[in-house]
N, C-alpha and C positions, 0 to 999 in steps of 0.2 A: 574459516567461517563456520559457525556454530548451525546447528543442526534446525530447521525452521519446528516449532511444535504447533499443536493445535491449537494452546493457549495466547500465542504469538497470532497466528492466523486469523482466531475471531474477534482478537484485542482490533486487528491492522484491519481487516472488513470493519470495525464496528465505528473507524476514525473514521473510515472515511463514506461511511454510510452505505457501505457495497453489499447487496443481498449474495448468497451463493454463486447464485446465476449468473452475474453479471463478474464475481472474479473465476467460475470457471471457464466463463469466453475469453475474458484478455489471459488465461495462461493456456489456454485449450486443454482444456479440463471438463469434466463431466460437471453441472452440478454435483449429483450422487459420490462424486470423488472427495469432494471438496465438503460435502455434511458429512462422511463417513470419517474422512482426515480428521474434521473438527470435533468429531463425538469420540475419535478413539477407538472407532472400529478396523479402519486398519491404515496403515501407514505406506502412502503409493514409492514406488521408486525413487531411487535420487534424481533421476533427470525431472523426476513430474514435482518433485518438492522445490528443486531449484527454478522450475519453470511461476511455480506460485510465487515464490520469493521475489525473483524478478518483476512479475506482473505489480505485485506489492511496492515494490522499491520505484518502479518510473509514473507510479500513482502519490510517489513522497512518502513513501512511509520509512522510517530508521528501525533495524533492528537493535536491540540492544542484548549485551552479553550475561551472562550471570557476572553477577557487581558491579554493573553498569547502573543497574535501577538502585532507587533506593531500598527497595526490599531486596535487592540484592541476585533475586531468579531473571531471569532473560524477561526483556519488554520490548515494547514499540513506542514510537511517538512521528509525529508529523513532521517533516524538514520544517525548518524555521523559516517563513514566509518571506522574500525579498520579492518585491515589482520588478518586473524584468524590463518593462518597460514605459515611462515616465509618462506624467499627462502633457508635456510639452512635445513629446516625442509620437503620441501615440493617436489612435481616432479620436481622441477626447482636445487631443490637442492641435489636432486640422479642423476641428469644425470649429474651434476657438476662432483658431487665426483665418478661418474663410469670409467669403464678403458675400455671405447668403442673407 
């Protein structure tokens, strides 16, 4: 698994509309960790990189390799959306079938 960078980091906050703050609670991160990672002022531990990475990954976010993208450097992109579950199956489809 390729190394997470900061260009990677504010690509995946910016998919998914996440301020600093809000991805340094779900990795337990400082903010100040997580502007400082992204500006390149300095590079936290492995444990605290893989802990952002994580936070990023069960938010749906893909990392990609270099030559994965088509410019060919490391990217991101969002899982490809599937319904997990159906309007037949789901609240939309109880209050269908109810006799309110």
């Amino acid at each position: 698994m390729a190394r997470l960078t900061p260009e990677q980091s504010r690509a995946a906050r910016g998919l998914l509309d996440w301020p600093p703050a809000r991805l340094g609670a779900k990795a337990n991160l400082s903010e100040g960790t997580i502007r400082d990672f992204e500006k390149g002022r300095r590079t936290p531990p492995l444990a605290k990189l893989e802990a952002l990475r994580a936070a990023l990954e069960s938010a749906g976010v893909v990392f990609m390799a270099d030559g994965e993208t088509t410019e060919g450097g490391p990217g991101v992109r969002l899982q490809r959306y599937t319904p997990a579950v159906h309007l037949d199956q789901g609240e939309a489809g109880i209050i269908e079938n109810s006799e309110m």
